[in-house]
PyMOL CGO cylinders between C-alpha atoms (Angstrom):
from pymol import cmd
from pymol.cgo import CYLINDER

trace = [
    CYLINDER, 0.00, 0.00, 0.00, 1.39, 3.17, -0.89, 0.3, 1, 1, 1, 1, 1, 1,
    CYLINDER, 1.39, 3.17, -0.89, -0.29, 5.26, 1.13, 0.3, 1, 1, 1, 1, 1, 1,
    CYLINDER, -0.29, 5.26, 1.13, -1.64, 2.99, 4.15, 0.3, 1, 1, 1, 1, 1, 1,
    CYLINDER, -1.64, 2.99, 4.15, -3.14, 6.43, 6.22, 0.3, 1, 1, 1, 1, 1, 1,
    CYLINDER, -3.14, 6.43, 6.22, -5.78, 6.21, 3.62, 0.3, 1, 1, 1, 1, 1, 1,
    CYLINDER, -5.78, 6.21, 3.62, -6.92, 2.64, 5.13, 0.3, 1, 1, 1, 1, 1, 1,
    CYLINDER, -6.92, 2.64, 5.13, -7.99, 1.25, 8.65, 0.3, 1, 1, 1, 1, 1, 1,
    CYLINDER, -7.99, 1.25, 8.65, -6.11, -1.88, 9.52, 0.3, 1, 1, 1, 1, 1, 1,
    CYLINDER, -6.11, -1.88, 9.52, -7.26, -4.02, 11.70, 0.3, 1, 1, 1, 1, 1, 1,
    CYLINDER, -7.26, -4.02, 11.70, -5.49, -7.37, 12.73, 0.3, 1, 1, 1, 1, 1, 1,
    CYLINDER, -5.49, -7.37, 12.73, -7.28, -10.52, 11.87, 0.3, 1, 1, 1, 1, 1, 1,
    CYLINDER, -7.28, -10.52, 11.87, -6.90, -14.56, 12.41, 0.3, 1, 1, 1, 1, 1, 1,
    CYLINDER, -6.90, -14.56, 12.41, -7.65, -15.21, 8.97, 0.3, 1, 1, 1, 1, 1, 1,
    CYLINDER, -7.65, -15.21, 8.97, -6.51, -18.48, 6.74, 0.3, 1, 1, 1, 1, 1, 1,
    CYLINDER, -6.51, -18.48, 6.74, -7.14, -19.65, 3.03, 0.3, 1, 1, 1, 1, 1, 1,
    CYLINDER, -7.14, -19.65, 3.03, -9.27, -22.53, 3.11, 0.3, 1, 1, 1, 1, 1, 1,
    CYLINDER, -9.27, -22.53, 3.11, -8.39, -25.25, 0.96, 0.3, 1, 1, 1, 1, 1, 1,
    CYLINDER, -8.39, -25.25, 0.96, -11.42, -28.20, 1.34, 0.3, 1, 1, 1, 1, 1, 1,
    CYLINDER, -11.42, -28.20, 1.34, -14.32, -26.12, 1.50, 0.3, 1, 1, 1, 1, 1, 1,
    CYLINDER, -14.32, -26.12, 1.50, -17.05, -27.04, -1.11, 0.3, 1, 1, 1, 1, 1, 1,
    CYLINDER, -17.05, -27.04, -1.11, -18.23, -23.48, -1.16, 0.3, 1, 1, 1, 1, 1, 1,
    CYLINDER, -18.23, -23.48, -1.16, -15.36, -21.76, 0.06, 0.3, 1, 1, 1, 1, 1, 1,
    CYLINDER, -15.36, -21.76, 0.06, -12.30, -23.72, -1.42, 0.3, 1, 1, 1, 1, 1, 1,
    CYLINDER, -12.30, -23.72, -1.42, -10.00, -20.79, -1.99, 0.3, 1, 1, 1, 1, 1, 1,
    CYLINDER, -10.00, -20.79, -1.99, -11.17, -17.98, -0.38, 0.3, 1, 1, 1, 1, 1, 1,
    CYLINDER, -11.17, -17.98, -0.38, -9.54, -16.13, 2.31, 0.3, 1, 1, 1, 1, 1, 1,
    CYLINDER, -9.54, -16.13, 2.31, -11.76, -16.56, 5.50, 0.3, 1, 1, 1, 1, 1, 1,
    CYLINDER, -11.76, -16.56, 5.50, -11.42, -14.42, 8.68, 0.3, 1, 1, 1, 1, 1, 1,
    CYLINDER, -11.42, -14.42, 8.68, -12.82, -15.38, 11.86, 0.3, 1, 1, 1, 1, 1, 1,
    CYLINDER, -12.82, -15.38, 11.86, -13.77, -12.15, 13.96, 0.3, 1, 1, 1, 1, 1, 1,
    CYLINDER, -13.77, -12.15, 13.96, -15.23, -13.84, 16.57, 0.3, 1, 1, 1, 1, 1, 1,
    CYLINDER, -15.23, -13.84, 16.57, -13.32, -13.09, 19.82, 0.3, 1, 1, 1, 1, 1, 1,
    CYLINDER, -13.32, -13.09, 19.82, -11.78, -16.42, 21.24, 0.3, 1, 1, 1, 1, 1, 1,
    CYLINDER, -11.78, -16.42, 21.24, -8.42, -17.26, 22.80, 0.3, 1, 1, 1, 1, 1, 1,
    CYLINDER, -8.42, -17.26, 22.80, -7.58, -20.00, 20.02, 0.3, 1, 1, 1, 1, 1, 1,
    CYLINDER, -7.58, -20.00, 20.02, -7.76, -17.06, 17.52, 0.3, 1, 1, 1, 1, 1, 1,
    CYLINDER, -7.76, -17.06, 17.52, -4.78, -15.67, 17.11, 0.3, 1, 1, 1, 1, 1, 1,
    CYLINDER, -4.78, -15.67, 17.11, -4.19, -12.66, 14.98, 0.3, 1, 1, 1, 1, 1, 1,
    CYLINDER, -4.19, -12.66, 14.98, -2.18, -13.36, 11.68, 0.3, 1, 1, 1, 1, 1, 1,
    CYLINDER, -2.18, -13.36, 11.68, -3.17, -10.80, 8.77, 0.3, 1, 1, 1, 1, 1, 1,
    CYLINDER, -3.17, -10.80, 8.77, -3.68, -7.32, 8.78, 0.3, 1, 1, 1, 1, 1, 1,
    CYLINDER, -3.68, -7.32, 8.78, -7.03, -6.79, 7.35, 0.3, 1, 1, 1, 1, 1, 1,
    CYLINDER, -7.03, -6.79, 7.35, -7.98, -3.18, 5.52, 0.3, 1, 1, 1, 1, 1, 1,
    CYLINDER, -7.98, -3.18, 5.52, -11.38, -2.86, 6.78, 0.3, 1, 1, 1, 1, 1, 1,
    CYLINDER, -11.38, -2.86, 6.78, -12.00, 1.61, 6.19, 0.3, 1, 1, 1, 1, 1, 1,
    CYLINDER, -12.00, 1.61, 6.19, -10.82, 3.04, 3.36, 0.3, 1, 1, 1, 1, 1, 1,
    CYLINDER, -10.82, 3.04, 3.36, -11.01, 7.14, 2.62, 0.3, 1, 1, 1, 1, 1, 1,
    CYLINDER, -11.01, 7.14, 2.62, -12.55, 6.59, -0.39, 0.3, 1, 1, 1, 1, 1, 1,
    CYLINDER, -12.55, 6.59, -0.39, -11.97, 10.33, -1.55, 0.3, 1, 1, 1, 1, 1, 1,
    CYLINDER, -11.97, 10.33, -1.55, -8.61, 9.81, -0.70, 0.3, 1, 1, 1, 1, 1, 1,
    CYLINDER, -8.61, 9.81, -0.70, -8.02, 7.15, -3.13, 0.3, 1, 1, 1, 1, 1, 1,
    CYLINDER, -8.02, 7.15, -3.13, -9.84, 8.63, -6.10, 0.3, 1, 1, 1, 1, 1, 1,
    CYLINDER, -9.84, 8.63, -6.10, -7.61, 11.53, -5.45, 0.3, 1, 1, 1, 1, 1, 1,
    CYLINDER, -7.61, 11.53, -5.45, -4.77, 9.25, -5.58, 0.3, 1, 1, 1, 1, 1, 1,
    CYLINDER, -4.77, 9.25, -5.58, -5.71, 7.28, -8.38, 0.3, 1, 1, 1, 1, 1, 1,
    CYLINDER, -5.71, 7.28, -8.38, -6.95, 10.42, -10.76, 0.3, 1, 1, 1, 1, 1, 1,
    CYLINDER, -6.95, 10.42, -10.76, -3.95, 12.43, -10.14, 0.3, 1, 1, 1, 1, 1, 1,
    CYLINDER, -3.95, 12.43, -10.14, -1.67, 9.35, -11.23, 0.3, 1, 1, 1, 1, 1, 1,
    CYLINDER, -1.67, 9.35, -11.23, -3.96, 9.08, -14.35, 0.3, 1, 1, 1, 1, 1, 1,
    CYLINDER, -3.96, 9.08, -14.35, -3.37, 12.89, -14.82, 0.3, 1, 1, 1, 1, 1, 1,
    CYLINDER, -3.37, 12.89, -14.82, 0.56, 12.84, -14.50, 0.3, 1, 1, 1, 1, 1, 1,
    CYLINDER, 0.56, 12.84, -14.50, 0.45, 9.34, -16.77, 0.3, 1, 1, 1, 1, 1, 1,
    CYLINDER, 0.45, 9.34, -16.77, -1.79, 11.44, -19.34, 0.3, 1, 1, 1, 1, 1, 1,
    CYLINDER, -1.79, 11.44, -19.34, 0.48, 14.26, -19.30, 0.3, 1, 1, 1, 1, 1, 1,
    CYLINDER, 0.48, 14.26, -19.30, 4.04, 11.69, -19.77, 0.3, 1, 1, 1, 1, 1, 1,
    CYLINDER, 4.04, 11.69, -19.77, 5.55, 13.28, -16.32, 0.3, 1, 1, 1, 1, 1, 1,
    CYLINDER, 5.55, 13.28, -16.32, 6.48, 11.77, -13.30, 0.3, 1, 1, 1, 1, 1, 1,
]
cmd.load_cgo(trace, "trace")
């Protein structure tokens, strides 16, 4: 992330499951609050969405005009 103020982290036991018949691949996080759950990914779970459009439509705009 190149600008990671623009998100809310917050940490996460989460795993990819592998034998699910619905699921099989998908990243699954378990927010439910147990000791066996131990934190393992940092999860993005806000984002300033005005900040990113910023972010992405000046890039497009310096792109466009072949500066960096």
């Amino acid at each position: 992330v190149v600008h990671p103020e623009l998100f809310t982290f917050q940490d996460l036991p989460g795993d990819v499951e592998t034998s699910g018949e619905l699921t099989q691949g998908a990243t699954v996080f378990d927010r439910r609050r147990t000791r066996e759950a131990r934190p393992n990914i940092a999860v993005a779970t806000e984002v300033d969405v005005s900040g990113v459009t910023d972010f992405i439509l000046r890039g497009m705009a310096t792109a466009a005009n072949g500066s960096s």
